[in-house]
Gaussian input, Z-matrix of N, CA and C with variables (Angstrom, degrees):
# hf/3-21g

backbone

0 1
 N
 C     1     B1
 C     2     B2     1     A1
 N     3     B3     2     A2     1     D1
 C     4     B4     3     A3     2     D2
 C     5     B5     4     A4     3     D3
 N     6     B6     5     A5     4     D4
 C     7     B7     6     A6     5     D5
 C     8     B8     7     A7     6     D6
 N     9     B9     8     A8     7     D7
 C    10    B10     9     A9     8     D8
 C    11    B11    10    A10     9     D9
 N    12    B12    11    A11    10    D10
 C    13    B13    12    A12    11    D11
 C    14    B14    13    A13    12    D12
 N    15    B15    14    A14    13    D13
 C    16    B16    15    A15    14    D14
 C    17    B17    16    A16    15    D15
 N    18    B18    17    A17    16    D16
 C    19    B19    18    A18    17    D17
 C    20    B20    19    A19    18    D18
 N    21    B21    20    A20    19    D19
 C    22    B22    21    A21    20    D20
 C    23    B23    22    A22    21    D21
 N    24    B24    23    A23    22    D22
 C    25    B25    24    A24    23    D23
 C    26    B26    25    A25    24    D24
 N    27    B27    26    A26    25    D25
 C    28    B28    27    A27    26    D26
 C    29    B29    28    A28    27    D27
 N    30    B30    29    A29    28    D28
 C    31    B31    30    A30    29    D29
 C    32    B32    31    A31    30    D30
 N    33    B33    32    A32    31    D31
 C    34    B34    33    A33    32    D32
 C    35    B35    34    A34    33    D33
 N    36    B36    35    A35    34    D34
 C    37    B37    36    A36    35    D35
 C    38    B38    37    A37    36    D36
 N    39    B39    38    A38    37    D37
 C    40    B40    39    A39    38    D38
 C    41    B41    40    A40    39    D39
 N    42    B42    41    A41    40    D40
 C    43    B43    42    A42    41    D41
 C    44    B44    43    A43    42    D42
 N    45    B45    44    A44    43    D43
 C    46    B46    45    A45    44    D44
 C    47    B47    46    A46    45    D45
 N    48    B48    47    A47    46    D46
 C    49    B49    48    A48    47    D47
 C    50    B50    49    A49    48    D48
 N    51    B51    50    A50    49    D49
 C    52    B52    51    A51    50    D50
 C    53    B53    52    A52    51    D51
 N    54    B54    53    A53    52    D52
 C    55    B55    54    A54    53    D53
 C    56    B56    55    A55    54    D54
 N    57    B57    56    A56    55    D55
 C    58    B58    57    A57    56    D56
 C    59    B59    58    A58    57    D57
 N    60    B60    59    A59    58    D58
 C    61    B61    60    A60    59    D59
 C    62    B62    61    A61    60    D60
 N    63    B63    62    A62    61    D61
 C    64    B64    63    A63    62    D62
 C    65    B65    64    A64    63    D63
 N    66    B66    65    A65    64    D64
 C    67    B67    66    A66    65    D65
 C    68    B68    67    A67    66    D66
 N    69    B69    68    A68    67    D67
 C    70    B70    69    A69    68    D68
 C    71    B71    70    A70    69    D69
 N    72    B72    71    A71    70    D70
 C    73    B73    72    A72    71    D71
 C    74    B74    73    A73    72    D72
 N    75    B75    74    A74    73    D73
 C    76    B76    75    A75    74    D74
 C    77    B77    76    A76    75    D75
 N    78    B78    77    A77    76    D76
 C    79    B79    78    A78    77    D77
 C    80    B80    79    A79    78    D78
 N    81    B81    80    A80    79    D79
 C    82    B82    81    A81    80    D80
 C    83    B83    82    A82    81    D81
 N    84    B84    83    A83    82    D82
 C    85    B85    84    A84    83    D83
 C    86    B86    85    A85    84    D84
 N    87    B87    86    A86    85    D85
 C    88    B88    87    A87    86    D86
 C    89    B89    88    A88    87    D87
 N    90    B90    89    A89    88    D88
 C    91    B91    90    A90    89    D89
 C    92    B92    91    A91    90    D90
 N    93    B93    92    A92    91    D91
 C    94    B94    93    A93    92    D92
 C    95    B95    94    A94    93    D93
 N    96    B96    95    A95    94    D94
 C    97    B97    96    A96    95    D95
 C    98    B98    97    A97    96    D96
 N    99    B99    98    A98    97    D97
 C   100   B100    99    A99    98    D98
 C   101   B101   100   A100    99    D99
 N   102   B102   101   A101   100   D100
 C   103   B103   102   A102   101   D101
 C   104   B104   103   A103   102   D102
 N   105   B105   104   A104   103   D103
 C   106   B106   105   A105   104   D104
 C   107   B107   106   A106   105   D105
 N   108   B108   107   A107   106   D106
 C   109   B109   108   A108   107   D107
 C   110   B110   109   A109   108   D108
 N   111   B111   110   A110   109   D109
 C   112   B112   111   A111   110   D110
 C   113   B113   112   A112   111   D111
 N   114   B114   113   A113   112   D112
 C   115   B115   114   A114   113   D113
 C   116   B116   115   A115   114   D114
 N   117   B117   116   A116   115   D115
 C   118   B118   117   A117   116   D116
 C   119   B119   118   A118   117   D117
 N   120   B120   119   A119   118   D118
 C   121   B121   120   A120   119   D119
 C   122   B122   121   A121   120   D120
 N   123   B123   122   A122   121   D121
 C   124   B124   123   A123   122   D122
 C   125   B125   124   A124   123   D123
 N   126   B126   125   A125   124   D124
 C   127   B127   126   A126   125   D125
 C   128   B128   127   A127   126   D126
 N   129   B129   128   A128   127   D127
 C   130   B130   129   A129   128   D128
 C   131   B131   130   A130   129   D129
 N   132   B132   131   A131   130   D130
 C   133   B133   132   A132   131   D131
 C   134   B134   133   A133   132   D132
 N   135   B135   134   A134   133   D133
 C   136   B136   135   A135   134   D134
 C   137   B137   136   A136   135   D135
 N   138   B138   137   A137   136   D136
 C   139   B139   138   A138   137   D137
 C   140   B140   139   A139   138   D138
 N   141   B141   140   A140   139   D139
 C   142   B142   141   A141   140   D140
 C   143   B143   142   A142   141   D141
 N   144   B144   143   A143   142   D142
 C   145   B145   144   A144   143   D143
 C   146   B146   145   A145   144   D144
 N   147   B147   146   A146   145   D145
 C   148   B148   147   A147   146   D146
 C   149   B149   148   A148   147   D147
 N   150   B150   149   A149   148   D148
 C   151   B151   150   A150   149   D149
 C   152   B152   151   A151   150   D150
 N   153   B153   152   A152   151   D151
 C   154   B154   153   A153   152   D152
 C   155   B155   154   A154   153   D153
 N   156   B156   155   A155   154   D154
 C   157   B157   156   A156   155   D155
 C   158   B158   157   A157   156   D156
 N   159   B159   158   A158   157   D157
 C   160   B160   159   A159   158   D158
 C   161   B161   160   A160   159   D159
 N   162   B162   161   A161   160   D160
 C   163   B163   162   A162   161   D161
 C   164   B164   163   A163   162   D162
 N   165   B165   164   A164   163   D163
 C   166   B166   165   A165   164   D164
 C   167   B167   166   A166   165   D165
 N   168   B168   167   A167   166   D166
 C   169   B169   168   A168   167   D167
 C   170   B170   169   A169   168   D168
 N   171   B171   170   A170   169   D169
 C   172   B172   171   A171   170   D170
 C   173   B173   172   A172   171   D171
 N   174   B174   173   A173   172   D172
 C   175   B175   174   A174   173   D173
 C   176   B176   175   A175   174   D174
 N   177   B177   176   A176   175   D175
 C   178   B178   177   A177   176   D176
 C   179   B179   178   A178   177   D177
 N   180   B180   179   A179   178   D178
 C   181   B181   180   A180   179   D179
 C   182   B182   181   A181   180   D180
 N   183   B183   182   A182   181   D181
 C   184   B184   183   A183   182   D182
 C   185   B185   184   A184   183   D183
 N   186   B186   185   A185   184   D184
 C   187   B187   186   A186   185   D185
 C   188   B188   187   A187   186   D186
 N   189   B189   188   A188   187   D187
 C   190   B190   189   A189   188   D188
 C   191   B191   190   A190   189   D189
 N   192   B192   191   A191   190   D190
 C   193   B193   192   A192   191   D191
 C   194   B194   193   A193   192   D192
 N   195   B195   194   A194   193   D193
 C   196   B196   195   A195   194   D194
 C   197   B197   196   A196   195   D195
 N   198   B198   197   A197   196   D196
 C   199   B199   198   A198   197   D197
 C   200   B200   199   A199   198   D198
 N   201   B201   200   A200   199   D199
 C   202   B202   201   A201   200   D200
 C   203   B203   202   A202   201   D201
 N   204   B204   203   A203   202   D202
 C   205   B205   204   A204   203   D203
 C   206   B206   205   A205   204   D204
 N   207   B207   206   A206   205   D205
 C   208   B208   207   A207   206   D206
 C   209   B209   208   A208   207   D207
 N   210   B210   209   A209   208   D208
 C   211   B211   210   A210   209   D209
 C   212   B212   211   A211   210   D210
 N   213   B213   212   A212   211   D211
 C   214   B214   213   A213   212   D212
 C   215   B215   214   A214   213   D213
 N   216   B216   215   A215   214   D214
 C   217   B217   216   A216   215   D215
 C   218   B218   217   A217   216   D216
 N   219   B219   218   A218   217   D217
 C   220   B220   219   A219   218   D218
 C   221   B221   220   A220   219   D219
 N   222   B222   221   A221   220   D220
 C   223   B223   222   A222   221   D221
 C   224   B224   223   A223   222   D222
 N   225   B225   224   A224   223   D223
 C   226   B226   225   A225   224   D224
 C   227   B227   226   A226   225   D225
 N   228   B228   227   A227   226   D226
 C   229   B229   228   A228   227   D227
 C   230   B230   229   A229   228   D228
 N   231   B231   230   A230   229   D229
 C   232   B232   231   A231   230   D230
 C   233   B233   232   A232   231   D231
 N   234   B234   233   A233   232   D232
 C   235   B235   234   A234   233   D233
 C   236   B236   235   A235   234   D234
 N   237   B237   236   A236   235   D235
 C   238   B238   237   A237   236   D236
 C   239   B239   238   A238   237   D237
 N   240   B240   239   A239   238   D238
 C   241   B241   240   A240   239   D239
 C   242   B242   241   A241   240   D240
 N   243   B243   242   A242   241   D241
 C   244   B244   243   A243   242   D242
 C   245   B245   244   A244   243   D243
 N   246   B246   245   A245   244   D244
 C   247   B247   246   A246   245   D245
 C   248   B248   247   A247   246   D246
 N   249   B249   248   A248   247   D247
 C   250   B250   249   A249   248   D248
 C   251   B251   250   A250   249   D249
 N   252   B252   251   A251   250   D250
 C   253   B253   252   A252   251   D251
 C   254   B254   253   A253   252   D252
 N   255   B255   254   A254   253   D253
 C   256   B256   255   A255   254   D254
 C   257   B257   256   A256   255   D255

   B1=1.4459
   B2=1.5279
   B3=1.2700
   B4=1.6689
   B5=1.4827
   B6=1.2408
   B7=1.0234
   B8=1.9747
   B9=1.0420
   B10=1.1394
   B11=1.5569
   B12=1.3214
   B13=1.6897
   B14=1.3059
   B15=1.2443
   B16=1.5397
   B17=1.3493
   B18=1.3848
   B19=1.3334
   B20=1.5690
   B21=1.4600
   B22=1.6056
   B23=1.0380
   B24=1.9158
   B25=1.5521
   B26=1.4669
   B27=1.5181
   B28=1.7070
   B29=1.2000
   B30=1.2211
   B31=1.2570
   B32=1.5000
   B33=1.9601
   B34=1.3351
   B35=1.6185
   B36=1.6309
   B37=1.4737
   B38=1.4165
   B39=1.5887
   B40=1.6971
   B41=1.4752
   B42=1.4160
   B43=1.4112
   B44=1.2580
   B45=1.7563
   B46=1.0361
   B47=1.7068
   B48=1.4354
   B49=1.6975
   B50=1.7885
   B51=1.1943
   B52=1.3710
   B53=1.4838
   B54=1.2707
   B55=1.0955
   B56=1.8872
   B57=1.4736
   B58=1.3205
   B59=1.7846
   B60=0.9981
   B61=1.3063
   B62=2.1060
   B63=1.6371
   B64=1.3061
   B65=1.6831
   B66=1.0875
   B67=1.0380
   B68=1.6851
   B69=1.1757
   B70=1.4236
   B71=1.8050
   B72=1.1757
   B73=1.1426
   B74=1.2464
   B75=1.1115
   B76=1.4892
   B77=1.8758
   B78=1.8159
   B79=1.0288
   B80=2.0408
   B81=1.6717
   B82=1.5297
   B83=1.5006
   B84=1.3637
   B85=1.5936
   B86=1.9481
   B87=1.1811
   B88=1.3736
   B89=1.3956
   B90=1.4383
   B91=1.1437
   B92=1.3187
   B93=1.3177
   B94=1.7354
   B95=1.5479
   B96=1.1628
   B97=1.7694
   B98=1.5686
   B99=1.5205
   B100=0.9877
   B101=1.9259
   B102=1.0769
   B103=1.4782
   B104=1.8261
   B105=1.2151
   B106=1.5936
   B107=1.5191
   B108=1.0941
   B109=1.3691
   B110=1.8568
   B111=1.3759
   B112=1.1402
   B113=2.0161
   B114=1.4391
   B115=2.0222
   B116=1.5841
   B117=1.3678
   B118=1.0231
   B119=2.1660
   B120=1.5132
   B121=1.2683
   B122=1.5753
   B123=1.5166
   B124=1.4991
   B125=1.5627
   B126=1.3406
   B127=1.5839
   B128=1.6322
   B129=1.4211
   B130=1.5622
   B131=1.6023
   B132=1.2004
   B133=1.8250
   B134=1.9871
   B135=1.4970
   B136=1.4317
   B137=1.2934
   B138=1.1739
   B139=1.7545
   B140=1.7361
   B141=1.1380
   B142=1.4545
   B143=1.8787
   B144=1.2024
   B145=1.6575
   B146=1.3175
   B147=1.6916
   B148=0.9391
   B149=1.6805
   B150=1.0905
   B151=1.8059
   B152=1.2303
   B153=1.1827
   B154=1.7682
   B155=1.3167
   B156=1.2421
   B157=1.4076
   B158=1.6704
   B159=1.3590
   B160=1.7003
   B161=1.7774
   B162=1.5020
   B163=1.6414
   B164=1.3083
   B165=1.6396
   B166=1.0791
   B167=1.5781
   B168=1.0690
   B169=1.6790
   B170=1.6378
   B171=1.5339
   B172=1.8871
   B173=1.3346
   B174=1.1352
   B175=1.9186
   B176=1.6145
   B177=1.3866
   B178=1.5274
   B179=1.2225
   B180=1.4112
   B181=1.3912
   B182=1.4748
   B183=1.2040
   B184=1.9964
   B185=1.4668
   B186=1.0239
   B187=1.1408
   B188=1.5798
   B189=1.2135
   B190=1.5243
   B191=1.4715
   B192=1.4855
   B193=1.8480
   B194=1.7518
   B195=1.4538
   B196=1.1579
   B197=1.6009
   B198=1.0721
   B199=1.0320
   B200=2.1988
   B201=0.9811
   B202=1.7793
   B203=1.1443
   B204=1.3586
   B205=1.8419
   B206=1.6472
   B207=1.5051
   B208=1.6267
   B209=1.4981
   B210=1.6515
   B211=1.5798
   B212=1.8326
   B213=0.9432
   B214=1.1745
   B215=1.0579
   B216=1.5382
   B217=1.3752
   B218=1.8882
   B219=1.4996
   B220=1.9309
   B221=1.5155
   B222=1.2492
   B223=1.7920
   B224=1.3371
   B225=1.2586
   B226=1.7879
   B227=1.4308
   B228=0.9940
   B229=1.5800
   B230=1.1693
   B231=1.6047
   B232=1.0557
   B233=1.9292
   B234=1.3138
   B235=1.5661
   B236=1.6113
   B237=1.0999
   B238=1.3207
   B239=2.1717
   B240=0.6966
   B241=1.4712
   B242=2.1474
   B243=1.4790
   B244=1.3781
   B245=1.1962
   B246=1.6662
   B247=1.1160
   B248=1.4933
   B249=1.2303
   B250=1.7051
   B251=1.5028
   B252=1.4387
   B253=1.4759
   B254=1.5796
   B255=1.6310
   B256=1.3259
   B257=1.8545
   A1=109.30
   A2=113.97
   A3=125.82
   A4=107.30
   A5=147.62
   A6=113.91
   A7=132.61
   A8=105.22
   A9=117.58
   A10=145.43
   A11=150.41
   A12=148.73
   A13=93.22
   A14=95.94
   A15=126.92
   A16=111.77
   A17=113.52
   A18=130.63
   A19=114.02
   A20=115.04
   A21=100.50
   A22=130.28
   A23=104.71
   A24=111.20
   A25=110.36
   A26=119.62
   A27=130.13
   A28=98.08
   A29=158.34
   A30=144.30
   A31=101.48
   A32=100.51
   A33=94.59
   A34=163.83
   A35=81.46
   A36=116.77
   A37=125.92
   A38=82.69
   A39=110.65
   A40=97.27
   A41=135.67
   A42=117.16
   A43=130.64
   A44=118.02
   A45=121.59
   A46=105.14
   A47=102.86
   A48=119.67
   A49=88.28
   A50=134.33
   A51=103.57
   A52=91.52
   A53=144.45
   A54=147.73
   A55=103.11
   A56=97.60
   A57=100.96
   A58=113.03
   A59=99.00
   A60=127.86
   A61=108.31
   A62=94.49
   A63=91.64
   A64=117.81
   A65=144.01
   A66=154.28
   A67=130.66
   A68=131.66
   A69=120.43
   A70=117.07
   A71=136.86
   A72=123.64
   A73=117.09
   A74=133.99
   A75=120.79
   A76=127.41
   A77=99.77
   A78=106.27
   A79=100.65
   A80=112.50
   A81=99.92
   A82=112.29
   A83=109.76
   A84=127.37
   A85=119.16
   A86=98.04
   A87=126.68
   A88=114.14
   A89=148.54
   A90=147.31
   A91=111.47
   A92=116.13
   A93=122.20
   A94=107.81
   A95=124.31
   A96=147.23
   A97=88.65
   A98=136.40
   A99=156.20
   A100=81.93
   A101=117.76
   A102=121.46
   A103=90.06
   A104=109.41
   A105=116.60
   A106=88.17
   A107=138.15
   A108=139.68
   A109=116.87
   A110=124.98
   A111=132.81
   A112=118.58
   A113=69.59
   A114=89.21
   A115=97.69
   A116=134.59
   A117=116.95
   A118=71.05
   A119=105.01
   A120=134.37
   A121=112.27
   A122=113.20
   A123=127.38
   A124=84.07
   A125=113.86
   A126=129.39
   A127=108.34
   A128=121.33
   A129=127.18
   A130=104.64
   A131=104.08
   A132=90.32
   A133=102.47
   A134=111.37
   A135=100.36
   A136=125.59
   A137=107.22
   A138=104.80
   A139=116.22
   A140=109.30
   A141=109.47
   A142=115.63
   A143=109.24
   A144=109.72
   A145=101.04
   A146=126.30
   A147=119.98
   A148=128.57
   A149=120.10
   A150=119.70
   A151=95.78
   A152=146.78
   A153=160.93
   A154=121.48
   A155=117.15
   A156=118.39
   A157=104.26
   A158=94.43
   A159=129.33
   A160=96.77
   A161=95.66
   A162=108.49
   A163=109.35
   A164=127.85
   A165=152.75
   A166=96.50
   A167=123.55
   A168=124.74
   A169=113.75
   A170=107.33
   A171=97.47
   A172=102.54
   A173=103.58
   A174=118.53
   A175=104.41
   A176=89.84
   A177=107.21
   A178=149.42
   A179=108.45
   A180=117.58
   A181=115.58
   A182=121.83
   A183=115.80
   A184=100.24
   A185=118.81
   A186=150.18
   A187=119.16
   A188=139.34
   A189=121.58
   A190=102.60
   A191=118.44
   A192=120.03
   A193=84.61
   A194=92.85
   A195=120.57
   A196=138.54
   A197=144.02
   A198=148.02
   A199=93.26
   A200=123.33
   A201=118.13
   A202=119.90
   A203=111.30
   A204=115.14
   A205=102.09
   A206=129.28
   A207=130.27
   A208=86.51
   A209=73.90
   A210=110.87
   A211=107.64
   A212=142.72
   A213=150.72
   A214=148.13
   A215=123.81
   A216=138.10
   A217=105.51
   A218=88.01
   A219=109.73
   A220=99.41
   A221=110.11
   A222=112.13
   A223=107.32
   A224=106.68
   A225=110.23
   A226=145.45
   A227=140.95
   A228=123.49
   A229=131.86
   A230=131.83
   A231=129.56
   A232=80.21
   A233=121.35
   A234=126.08
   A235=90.58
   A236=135.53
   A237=130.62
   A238=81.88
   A239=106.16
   A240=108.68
   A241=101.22
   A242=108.20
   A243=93.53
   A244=110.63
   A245=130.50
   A246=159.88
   A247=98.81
   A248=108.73
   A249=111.26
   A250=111.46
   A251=109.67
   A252=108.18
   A253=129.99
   A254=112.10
   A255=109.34
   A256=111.31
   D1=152.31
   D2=-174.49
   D3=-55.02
   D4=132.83
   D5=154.64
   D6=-94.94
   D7=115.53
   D8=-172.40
   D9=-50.59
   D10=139.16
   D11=-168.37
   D12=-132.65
   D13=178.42
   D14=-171.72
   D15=3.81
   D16=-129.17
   D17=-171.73
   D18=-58.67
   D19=-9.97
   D20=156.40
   D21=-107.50
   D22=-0.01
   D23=166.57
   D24=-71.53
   D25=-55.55
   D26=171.21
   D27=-38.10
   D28=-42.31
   D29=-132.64
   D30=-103.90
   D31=-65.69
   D32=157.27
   D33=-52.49
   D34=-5.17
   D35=165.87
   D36=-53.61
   D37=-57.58
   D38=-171.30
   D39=-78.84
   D40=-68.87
   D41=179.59
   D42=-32.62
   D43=-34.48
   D44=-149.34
   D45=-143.72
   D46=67.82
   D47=-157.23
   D48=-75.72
   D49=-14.50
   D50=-162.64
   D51=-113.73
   D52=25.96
   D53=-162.00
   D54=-139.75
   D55=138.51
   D56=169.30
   D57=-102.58
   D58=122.91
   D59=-174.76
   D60=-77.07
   D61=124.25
   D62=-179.10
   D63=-79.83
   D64=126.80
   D65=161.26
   D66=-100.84
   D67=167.72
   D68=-171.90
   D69=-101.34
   D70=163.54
   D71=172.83
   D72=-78.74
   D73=-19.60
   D74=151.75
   D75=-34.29
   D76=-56.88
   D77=-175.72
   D78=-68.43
   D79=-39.75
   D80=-173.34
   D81=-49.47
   D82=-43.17
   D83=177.06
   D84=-34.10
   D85=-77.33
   D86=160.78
   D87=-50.41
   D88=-15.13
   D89=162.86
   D90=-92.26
   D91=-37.75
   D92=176.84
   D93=-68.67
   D94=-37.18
   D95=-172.57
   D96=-56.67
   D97=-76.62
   D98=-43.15
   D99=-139.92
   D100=-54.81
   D101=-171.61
   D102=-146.18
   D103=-171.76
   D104=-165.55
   D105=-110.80
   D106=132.40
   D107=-151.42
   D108=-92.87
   D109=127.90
   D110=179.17
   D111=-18.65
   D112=-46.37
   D113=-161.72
   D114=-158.79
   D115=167.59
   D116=178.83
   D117=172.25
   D118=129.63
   D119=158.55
   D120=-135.81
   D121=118.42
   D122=154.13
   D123=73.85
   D124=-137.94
   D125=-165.55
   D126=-84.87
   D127=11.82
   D128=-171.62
   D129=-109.29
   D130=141.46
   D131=178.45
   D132=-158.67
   D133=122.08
   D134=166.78
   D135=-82.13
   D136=142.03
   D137=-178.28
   D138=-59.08
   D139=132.19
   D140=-174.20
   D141=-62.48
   D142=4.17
   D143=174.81
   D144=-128.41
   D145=120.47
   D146=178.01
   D147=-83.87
   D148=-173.60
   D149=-157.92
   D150=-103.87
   D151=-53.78
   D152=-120.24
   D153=151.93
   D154=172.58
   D155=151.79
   D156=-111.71
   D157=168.77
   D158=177.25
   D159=-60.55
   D160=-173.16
   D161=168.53
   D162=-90.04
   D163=-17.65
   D164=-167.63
   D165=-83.87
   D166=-44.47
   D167=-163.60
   D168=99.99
   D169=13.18
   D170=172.98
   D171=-96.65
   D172=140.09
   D173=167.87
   D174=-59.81
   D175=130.07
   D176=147.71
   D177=-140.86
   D178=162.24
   D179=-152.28
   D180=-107.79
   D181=147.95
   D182=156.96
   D183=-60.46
   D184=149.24
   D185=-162.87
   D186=-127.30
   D187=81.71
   D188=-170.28
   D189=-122.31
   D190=160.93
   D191=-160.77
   D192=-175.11
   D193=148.52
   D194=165.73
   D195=-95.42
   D196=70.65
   D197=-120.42
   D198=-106.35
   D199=81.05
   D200=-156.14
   D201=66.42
   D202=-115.01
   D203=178.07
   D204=-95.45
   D205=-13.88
   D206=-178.46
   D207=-86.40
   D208=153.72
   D209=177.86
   D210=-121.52
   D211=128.43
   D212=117.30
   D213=-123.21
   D214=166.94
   D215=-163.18
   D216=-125.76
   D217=147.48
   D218=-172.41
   D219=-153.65
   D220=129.42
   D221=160.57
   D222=-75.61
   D223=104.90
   D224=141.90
   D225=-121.90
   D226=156.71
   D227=163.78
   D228=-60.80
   D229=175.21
   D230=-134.10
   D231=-90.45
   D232=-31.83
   D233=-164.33
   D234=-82.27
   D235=-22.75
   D236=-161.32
   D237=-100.78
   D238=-92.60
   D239=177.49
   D240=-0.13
   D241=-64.84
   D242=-162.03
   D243=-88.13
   D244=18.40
   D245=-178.58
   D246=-82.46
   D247=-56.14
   D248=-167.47
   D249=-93.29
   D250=-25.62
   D251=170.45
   D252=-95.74
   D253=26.45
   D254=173.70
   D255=-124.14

C-alpha cells in the first residue's frame, strides 16, 4: 500500500477509522516535532492537538507508531491509545 501524507493521509484516516494507515517517516517525524505529544509510549505518540470528539464525547487524536522500519497513523482516544500500546 502507498504510503501516505497530509491531506491523503487525514482523509484516509477518516474513511478508514479501524485501519492503520501507512504513512512515511518523514511525515511520523514532522508530526511528533510538531507540538509536545498528548501521550506517547515506546515508538507510538498522540499528537498534542486533538481532531474531534467521538459520539461518546472523548477527544481525539492522530495517532502515529512505528511498527519496525513502517510508520503509521490511526485516530484514537486517549483510552483507545493506551489500549493498543500496553
Amino acid at each position: 500500500m502507498k504510503k501516505l501524507e497530509w491531506d491523503e493521509l487525514w482523509k484516509a484516516m477518516e474513511e478508514k477509522p479501524s485501519e492503520w494507515i501507512p504513512t512515511t517517516t518523514k511525515m511520523f517525524w514532522e508530526m511528533l516535532e510538531v507540538l509536545p505529544p498528548r501521550a506517547q509510549r515506546g515508538d507510538a505518540f498522540l499528537v498534542g492537538e486533538a481532531l474531534c470528539h467521538n459520539a461518546q464525547g472523548e477527544t481525539v487524536y492522530a495517532c502515529f507508531s512505528r511498527f519496525g522500519e513502517n510508520c503509521y497513523a490511526k485516530n484514537l482516544t486517549l483510552k483507545e491509545f493506551k489500549q493498543a500500546t500496553t
